[in-house]
Every structure is written in C-alpha cells, then in structure tokens.
SERO-4910 file (N, C-alpha, C, O; in steps of 0.05 Angstrom, whole numbers):
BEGIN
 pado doro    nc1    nc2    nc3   cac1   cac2   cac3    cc1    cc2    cc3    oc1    oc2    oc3
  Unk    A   1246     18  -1771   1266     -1  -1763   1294      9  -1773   1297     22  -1793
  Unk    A   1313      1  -1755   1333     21  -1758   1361    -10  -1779   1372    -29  -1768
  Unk    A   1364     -1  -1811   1384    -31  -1830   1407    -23  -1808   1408     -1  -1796
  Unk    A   1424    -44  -1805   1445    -58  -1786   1463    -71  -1807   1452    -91  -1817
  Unk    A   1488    -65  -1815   1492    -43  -1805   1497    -15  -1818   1476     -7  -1828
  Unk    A   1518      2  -1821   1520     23  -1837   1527      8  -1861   1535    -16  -1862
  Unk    A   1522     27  -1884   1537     16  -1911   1573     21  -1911   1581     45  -1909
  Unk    A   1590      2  -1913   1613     -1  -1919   1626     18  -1939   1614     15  -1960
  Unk    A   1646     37  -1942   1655     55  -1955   1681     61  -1962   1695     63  -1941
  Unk    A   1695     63  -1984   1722     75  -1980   1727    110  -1984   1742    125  -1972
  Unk    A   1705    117  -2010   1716    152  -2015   1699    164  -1985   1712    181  -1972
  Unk    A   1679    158  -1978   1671    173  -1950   1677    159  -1927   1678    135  -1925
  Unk    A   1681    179  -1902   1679    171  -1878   1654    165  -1858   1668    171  -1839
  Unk    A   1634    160  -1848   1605    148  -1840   1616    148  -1800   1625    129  -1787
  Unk    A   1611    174  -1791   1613    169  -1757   1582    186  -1749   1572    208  -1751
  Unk    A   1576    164  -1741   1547    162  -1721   1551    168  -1697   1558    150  -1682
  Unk    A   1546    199  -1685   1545    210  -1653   1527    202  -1637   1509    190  -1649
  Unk    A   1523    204  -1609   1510    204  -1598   1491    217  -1594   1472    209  -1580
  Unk    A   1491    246  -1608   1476    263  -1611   1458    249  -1630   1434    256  -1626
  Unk    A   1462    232  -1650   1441    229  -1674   1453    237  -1691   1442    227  -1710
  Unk    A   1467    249  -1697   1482    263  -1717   1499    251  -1730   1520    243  -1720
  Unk    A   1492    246  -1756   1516    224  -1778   1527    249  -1787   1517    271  -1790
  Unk    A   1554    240  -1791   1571    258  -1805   1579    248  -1826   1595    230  -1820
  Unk    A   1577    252  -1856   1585    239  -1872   1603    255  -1891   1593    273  -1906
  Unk    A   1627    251  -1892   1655    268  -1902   1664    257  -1918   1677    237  -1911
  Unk    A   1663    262  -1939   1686    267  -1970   1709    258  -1965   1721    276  -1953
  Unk    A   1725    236  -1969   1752    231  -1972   1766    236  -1993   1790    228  -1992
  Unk    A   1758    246  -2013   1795    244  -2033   1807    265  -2032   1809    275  -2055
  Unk    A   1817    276  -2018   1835    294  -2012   1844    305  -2035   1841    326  -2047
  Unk    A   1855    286  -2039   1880    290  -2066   1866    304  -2086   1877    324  -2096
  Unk    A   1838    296  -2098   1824    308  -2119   1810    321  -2114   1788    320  -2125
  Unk    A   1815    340  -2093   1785    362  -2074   1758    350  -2072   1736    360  -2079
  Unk    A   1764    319  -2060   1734    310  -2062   1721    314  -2091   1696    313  -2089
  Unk    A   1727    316  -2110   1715    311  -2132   1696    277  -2138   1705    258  -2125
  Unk    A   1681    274  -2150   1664    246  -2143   1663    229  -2174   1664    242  -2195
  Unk    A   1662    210  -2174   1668    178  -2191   1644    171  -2178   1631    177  -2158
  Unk    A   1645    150  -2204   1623    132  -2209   1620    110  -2161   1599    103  -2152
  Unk    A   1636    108  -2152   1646     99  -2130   1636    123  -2109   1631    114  -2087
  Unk    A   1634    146  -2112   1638    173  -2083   1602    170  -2095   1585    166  -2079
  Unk    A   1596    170  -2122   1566    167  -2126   1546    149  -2121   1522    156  -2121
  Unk    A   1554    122  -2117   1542     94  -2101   1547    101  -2078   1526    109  -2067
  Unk    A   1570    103  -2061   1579    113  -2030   1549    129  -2015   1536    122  -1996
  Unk    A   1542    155  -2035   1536    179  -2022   1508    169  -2020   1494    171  -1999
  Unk    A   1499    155  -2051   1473    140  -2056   1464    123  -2019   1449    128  -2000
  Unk    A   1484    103  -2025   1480     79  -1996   1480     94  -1976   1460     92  -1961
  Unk    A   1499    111  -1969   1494    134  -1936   1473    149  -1929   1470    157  -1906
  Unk    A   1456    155  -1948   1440    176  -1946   1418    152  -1939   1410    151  -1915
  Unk    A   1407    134  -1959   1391    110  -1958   1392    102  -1935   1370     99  -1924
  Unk    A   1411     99  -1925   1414     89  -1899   1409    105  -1877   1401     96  -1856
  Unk    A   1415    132  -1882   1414    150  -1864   1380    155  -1851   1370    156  -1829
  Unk    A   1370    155  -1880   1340    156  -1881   1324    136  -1872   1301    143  -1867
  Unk    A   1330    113  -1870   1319     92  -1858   1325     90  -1826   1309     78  -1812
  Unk    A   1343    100  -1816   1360     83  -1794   1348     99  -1767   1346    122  -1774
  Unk    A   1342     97  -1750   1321    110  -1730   1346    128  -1714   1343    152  -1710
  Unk    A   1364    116  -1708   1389    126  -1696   1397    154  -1705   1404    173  -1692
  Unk    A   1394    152  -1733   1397    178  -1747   1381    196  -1741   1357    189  -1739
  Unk    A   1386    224  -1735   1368    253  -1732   1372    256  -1750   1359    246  -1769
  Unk    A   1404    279  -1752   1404    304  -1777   1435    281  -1792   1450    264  -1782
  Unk    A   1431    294  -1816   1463    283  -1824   1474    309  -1830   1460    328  -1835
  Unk    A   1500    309  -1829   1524    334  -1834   1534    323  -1861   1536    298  -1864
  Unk    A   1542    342  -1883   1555    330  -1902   1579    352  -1905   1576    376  -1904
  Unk    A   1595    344  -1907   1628    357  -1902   1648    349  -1916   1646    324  -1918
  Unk    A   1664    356  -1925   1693    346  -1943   1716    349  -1928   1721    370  -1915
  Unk    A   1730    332  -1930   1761    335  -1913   1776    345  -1934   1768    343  -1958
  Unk    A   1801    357  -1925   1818    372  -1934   1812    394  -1941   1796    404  -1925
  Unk    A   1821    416  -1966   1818    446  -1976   1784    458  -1984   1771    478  -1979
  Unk    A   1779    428  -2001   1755    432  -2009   1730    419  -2002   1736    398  -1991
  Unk    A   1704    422  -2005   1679    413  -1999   1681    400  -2028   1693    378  -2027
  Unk    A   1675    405  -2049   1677    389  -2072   1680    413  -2096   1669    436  -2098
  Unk    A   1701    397  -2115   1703    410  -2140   1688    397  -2163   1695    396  -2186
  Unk    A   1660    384  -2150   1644    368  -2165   1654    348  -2178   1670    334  -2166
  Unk    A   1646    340  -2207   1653    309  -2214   1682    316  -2225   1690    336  -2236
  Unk    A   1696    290  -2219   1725    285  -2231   1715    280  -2253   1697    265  -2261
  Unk    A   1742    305  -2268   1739    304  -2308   1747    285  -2320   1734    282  -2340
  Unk    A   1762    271  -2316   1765    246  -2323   1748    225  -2325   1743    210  -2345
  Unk    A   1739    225  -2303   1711    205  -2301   1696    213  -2323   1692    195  -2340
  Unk    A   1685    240  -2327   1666    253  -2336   1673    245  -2372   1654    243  -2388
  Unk    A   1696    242  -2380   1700    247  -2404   1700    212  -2416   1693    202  -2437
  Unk    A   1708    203  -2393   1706    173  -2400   1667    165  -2403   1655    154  -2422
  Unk    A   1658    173  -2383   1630    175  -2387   1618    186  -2410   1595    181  -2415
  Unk    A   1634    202  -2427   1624    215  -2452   1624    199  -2474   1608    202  -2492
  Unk    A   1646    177  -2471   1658    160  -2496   1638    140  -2490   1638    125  -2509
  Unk    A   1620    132  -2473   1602    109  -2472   1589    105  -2492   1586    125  -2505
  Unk    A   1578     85  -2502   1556     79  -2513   1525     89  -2496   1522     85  -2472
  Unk    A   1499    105  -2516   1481    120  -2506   1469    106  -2484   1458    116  -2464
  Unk    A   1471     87  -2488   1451     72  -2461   1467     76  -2442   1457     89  -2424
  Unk    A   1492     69  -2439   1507     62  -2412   1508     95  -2403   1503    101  -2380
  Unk    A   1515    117  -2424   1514    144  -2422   1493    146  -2400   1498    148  -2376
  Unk    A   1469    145  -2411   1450    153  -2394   1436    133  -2365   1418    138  -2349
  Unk    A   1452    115  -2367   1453    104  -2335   1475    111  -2321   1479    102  -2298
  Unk    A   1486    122  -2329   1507    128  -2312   1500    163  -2300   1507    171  -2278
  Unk    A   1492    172  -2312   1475    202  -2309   1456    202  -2291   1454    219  -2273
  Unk    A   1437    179  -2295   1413    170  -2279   1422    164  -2256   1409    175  -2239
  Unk    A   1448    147  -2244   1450    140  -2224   1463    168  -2205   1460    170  -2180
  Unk    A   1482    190  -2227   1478    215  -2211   1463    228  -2203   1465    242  -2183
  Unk    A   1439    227  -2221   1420    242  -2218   1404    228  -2187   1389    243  -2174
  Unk    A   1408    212  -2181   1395    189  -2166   1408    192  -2132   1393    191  -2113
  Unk    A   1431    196  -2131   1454    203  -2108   1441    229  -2103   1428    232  -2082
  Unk    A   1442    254  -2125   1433    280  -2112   1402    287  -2105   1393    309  -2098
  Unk    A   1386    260  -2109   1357    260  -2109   1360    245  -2077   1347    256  -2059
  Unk    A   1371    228  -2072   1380    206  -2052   1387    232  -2023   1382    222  -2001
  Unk    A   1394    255  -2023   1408    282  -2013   1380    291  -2006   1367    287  -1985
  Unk    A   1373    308  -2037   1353    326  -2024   1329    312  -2007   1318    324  -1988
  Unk    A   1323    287  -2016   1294    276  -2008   1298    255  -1986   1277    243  -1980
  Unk    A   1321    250  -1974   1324    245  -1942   1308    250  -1930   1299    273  -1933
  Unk    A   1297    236  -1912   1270    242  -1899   1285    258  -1866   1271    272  -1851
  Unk    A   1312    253  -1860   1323    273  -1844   1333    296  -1851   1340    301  -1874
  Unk    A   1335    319  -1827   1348    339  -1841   1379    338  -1838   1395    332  -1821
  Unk    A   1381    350  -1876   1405    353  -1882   1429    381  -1888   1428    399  -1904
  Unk    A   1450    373  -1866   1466    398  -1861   1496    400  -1886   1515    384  -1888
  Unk    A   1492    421  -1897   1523    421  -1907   1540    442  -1899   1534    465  -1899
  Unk    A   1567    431  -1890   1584    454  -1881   1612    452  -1910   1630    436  -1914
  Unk    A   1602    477  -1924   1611    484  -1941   1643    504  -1937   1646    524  -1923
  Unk    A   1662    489  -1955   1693    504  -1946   1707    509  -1978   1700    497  -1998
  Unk    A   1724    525  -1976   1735    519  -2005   1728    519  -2034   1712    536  -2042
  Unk    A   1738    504  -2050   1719    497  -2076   1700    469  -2083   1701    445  -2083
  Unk    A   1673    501  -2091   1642    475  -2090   1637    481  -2113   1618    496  -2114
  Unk    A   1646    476  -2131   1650    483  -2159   1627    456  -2176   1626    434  -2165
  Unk    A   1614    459  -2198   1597    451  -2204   1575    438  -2189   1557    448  -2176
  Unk    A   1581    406  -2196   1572    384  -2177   1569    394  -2141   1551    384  -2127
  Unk    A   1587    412  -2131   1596    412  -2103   1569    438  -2094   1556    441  -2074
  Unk    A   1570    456  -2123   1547    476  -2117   1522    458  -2113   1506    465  -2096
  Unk    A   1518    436  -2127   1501    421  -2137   1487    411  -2106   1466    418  -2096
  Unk    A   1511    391  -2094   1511    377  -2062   1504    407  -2047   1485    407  -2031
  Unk    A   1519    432  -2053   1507    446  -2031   1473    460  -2033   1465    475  -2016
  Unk    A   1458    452  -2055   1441    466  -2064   1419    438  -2053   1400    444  -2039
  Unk    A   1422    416  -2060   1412    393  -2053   1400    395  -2015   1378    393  -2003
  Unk    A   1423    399  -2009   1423    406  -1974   1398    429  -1964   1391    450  -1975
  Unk    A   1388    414  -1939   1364    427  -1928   1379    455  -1914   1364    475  -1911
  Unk    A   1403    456  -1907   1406    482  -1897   1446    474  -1905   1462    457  -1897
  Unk    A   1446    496  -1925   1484    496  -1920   1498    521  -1912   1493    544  -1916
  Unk    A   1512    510  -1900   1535    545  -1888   1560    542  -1892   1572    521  -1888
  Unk    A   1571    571  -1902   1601    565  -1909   1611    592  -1909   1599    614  -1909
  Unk    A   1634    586  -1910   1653    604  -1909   1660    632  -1924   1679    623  -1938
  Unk    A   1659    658  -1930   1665    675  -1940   1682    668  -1963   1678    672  -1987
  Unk    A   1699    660  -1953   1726    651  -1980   1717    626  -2006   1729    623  -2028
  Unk    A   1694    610  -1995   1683    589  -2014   1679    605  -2041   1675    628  -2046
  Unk    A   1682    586  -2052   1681    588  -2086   1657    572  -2092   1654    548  -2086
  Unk    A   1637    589  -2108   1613    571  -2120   1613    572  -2151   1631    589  -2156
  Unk    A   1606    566  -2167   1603    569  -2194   1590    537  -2207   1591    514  -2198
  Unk    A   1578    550  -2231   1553    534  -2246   1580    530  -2273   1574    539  -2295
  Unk    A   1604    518  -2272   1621    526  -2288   1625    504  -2317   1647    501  -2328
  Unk    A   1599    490  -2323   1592    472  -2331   1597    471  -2363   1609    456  -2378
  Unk    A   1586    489  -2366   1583    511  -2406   1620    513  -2409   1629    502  -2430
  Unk    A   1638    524  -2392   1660    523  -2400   1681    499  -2405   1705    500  -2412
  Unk    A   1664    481  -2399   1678    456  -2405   1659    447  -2430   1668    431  -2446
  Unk    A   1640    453  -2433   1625    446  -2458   1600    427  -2446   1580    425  -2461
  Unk    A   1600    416  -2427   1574    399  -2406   1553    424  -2405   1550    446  -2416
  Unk    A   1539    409  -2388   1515    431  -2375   1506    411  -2350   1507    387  -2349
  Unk    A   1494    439  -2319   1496    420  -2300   1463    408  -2291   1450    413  -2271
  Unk    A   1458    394  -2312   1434    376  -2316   1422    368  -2288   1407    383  -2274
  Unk    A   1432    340  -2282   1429    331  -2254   1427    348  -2234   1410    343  -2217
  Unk    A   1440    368  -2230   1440    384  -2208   1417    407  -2214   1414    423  -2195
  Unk    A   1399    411  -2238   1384    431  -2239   1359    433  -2214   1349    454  -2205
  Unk    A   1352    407  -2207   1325    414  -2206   1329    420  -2171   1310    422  -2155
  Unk    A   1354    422  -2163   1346    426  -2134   1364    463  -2132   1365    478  -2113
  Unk    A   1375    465  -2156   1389    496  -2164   1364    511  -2165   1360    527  -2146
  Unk    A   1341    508  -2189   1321    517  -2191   1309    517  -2162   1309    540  -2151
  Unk    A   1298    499  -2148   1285    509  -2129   1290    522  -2108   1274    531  -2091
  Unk    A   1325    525  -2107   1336    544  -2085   1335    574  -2095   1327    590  -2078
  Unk    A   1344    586  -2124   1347    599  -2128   1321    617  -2142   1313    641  -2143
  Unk    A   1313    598  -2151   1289    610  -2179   1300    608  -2208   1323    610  -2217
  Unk    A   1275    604  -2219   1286    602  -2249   1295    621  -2263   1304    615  -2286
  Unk    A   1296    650  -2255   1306    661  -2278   1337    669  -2269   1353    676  -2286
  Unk    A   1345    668  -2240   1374    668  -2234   1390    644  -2237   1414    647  -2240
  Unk    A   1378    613  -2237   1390    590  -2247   1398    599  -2272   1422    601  -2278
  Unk    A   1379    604  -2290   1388    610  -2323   1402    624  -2328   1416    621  -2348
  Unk    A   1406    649  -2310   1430    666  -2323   1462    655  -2311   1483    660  -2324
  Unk    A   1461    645  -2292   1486    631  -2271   1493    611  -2286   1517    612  -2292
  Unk    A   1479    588  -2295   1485    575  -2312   1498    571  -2345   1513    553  -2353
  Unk    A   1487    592  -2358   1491    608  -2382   1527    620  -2378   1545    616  -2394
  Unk    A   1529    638  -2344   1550    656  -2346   1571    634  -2345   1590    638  -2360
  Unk    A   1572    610  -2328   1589    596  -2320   1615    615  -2300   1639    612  -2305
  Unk    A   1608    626  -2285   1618    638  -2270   1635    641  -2240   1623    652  -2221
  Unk    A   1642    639  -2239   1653    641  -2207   1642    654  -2182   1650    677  -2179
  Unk    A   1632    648  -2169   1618    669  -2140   1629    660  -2114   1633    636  -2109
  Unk    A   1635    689  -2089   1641    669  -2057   1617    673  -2044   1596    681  -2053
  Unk    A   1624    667  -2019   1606    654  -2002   1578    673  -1995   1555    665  -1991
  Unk    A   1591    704  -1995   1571    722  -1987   1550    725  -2008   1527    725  -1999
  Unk    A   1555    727  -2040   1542    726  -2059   1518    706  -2059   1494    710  -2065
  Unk    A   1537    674  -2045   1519    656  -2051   1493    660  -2029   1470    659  -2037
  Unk    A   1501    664  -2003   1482    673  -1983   1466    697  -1996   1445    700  -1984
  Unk    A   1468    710  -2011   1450    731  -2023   1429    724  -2049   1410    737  -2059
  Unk    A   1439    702  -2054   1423    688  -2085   1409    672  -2071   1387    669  -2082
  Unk    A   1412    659  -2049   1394    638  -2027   1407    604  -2029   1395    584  -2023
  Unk    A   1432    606  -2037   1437    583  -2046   1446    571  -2018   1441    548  -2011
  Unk    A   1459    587  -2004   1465    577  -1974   1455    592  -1955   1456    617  -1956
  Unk    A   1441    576  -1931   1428    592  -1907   1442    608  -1900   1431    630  -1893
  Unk    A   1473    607  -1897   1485    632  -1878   1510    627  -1888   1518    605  -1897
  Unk    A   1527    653  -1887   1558    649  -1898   1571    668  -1866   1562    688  -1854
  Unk    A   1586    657  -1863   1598    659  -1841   1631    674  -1839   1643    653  -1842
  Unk    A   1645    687  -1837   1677    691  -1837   1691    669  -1833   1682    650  -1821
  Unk    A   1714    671  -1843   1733    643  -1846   1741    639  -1821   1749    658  -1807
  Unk    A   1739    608  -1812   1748    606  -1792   1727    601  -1770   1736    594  -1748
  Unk    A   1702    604  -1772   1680    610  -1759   1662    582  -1762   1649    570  -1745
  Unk    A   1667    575  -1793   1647    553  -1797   1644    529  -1779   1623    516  -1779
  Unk    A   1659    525  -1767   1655    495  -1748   1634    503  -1733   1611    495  -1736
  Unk    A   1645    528  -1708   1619    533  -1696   1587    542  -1704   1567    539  -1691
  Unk    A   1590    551  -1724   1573    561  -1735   1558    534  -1742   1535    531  -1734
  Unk    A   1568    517  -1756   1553    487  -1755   1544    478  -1727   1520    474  -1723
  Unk    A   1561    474  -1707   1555    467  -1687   1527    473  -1671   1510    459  -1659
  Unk    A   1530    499  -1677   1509    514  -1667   1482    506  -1685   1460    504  -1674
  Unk    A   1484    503  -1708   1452    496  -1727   1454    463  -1717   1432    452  -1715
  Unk    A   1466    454  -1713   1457    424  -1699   1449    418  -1663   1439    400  -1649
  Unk    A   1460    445  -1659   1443    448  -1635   1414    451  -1641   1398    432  -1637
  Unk    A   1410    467  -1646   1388    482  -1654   1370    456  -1668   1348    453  -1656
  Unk    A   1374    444  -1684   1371    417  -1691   1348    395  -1676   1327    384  -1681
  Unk    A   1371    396  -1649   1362    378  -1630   1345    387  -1612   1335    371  -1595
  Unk    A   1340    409  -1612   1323    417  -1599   1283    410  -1613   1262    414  -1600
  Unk    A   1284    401  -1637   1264    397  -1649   1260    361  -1638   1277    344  -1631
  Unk    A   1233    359  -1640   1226    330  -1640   1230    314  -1662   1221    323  -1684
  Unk    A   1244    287  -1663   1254    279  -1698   1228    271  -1708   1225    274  -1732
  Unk    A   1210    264  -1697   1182    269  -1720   1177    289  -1729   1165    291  -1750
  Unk    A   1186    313  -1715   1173    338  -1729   1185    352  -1744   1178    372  -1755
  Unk    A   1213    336  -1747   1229    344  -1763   1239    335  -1786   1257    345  -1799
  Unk    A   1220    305  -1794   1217    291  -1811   1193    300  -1836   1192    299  -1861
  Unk    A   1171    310  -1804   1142    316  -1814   1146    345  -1831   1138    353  -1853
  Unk    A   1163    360  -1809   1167    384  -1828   1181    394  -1855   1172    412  -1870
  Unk    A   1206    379  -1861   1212    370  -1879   1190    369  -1910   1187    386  -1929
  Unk    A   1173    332  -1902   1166    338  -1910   1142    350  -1924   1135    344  -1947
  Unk    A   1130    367  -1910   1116    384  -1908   1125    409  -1928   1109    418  -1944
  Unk    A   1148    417  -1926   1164    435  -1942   1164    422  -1970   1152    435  -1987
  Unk    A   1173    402  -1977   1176    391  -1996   1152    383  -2025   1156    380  -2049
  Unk    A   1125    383  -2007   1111    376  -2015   1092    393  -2024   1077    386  -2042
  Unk    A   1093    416  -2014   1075    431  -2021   1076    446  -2054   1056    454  -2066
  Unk    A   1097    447  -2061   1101    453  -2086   1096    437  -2107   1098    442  -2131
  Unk    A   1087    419  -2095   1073    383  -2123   1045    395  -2116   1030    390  -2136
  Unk    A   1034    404  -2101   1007    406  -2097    990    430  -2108    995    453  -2101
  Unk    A    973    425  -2122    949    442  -2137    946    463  -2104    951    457  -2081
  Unk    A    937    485  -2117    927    503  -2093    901    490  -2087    895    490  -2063
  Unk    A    886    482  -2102    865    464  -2081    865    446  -2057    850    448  -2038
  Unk    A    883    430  -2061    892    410  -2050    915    417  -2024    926    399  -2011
  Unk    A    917    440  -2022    943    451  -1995    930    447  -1977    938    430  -1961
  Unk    A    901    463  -1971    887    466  -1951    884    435  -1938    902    428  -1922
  Unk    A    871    423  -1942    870    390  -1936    893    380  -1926    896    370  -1904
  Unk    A    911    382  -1943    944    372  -1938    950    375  -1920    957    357  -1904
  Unk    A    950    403  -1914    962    415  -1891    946    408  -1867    957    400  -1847
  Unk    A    918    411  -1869    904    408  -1838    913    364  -1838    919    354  -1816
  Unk    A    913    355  -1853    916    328  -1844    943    320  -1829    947    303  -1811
  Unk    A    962    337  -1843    989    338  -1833    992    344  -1802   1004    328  -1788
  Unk    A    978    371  -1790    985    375  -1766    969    359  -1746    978    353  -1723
  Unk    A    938    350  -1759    926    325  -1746    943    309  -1732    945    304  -1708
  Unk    A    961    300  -1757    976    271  -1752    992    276  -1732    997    259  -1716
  Unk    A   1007    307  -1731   1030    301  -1717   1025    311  -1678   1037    307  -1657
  Unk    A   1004    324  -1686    993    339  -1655    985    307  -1647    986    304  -1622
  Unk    A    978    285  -1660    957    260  -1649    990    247  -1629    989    238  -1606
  Unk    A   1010    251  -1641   1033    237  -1629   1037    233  -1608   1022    242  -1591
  Unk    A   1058    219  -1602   1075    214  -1566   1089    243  -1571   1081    261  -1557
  Unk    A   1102    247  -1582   1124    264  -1588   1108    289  -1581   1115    305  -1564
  Unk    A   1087    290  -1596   1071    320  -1596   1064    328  -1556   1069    345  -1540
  Unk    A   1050    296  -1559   1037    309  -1530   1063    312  -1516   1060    331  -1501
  Unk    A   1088    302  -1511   1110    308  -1488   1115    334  -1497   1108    348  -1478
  Unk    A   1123    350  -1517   1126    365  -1527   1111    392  -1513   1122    413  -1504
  Unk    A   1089    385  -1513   1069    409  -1516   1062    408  -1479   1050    427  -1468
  Unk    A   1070    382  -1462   1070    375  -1439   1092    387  -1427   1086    401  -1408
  Unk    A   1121    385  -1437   1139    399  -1427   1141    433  -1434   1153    448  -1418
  Unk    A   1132    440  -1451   1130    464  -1457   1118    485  -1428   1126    506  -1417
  Unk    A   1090    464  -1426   1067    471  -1394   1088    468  -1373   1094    485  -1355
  Unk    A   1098    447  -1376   1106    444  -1349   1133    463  -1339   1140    464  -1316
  Unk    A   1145    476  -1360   1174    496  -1364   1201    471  -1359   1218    476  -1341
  Unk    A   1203    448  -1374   1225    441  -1376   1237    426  -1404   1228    427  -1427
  Unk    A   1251    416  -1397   1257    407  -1428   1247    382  -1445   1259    361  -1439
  Unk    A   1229    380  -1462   1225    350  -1466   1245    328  -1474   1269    333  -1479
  Unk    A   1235    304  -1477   1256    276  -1466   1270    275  -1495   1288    260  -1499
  Unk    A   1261    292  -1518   1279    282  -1541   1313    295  -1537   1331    286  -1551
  Unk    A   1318    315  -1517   1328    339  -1511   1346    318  -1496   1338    307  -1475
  Unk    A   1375    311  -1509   1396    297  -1487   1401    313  -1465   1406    337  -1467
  Unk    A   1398    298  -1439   1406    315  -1404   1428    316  -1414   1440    301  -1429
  Unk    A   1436    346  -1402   1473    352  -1396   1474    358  -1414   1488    378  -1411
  Unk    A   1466    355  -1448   1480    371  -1468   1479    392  -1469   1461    402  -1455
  Unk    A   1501    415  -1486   1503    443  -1484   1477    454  -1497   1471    476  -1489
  Unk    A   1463    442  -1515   1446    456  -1524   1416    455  -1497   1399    473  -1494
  Unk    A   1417    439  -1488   1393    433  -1463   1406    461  -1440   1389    468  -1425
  Unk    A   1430    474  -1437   1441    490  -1413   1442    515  -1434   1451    536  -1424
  Unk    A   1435    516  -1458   1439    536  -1465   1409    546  -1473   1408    571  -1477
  Unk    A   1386    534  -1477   1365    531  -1478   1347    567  -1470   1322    568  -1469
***
C-alpha cells in the first residue's frame, strides 16, 4: 500500500516522476548540504516513505549547489558532544538509523555524487546501491582529524570496500577524487566533469528496464546473503527464485521476452523502451 502523502520537508526537496523515480535533493546550499539533527529526521521519513510507497521504483539522492555533502555540520556535531551520555547516544542512534533507513530501502538506491562528500557524504555515498560521480569529487574518511571517528557510517564503508582498506582510509583521514574512489569500489562509476547528469540518466534508464519486484527481490537478495551461514544459501536462494518466477511480473516478463517486445512495466514512448 502506497502512505499518502509524502513526508513534509524543509532541508530536502521530495519530486516524484512519472517514471517512478523520487528524487530526493539536499537543500542547504549555504553549508554544502552538510546535515543536523533536522536533514537526519528529513532523510530518515523520505526513504521510509520511499520504501513503502508503491509509486516509488528507484530513488536518486543528489545535493543542490557545489556539493553532494560535506557530511555532518560541526557545529551540530560539537553541540552533540556537550550532551549528557544518554542524549549523546540517541542522538548517534538516530544517525546511525537515517544511514541504515538508505542502505536497507527495499528500492534501489541511486547517488549522483558532485563536489565535496567528505565524511558523512562518503558515508551517504557508500550507503547507496549504486553511486556515480564526478572526477573532480572529493572523498575522504576525514574524521580522526577532527578528533571523531566515522562510527555510523562504518558498517556500509566496510561492506563496500573491505576491511582492511576501511582501516587504513580511516586511520589516514585523507582526501581522495573520484577516479580513486571508483578504484577502491566505493562508487560504481566516476565519470568526467560535466558528464554526470547523463551518466545518471542513463543508470535510471537502465533501471526501468527491470521489473520493480525483481528489483526489490534482487536487492534483497544481495543483501542477505552475507547474514547467511554457507549452509543455509543454497535453500535461500532456490526459495527466492521460486517466489519470484511464481509472479505476474515474472510470467509477462519471460512472456514478452518470447514474444520479442517490451514488457508492460517498460513506459510506451519512453527513451529507454526506443533505445532498447
């Protein structure tokens, strides 16, 4: 069932295409999208929503202005330090909770990475089922130089990169661009400046061309397999494709395939259906 209606927002923008495609964009300009206790409820409710809402396919996550994110505003962060331990650690939990709210979206999730993604922003791009960005992007784990460490953001760093390149990136607090990060695996593809829009465009084509069950199923299928004992894959897995071959989706799918045209998840007239 698809909650009615979107969640209400001021630091992000929330536009729902006809393609299926939520776009959900970073507003504070002014502070390179950096995120508060407020951009961290926002991102929490959009995604929640995103994941529930049938309307929704893929979501895009994007920052307006220079940057994609220079992760959390220091200010925030330092006021967060002076808390008393309890409030300390709910307030941590509820970040930790926003970038859990990201990776474990039951849609797939796109980031088009620009600028500076500096801690937190490496964090959102590492969270993301597929991100692409720009040559000139700035990544860094730059957490140790402020005297923090980037906690919350580890466990989806670790699974992009591996543990023994998280530990040393983390440790260096370092600076990296875009091609680096495409070489450590932290983003699907890095692109030349200037390129990224299409270059997005094009992975959300590509997108729609999948059935949204199977792109839900696949997901999480990916996700899951790493919680599971090697005993237990085999089973997993054959129950999984059971379920999804048993579908409507499957049989038009595997119907239009026979028949050589496009199936009905596939909008008529879109560029990706003529480009096919």
């Amino acid at each position: 069932m698809t909650p009615n209606p979107a969640p209400a927002t001021e630091t992000l923008s929330l536009e729902l295409c006809p393609s299926g495609v939520l776009k959900v964009t970073l507003q504070r300009e002014r502070r390179h999208n950096a995120f508060n206790a407020q951009v961290i409820q926002e991102l929490s409710e959009a995604f929640g929503w995103a994941d529930q809402a049938d309307a929704v396919r893929v979501v895009l996550l994007q920052g307006a202005g220079p940057s994609f994110s220079a992760g959390a505003d220091i200010e925030w962060m330092r006021q967060q330090g002076s808390l008393g331990h309890a409030e300390n650690v709910e307030s941590a939990r509820q970040m930790a909770s926003c970038f859990e709210a990201i990776h474990s979206c039951r849609k797939p999730v796109v980031a088009a990475v620009h600028g500076a993604a500096l801690g937190g922003g490496t964090g959102l791009t590492a969270a993301a089922d597929i991100a692409i960005c720009e040559e000139s992007t700035v990544f860094g784990f730059t957490e140790v130089r402020l005297g923090i460490l980037p906690a919350v953001i580890s466990p989806y760093v670790v699974e992009k990169l591996g543990s023994a390149r998280a530990r040393a990136l983390f440790l260096l607090g370092s600076r990296f661009r875009g091609r680096e990060a495409e070489r450590l695996g932290l983003v699907f593809r890095c692109v030349p400046d200037g390129q990224l829009e299409a270059e997005v465009e094009g992975c959300l084509a590509e997108l729609s061309k999948g059935a949204p069950s199977a792109l839900i199923a696949s997901k999480r299928l990916a996700l899951s397999l790493n919680t599971l004992p090697p005993a237990g894959r085999m089973d997993f897995c054959a129950e999984e494709i059971a379920r999804q071959r048993g579908t409507l989706e499957a049989q038009e799918g595997l119907a239009a395939f026979l028949d050589k045209r496009q199936a009905k998840w596939i909008q008529s007239g879109s560029s990706e259906e003529k480009n096919a």
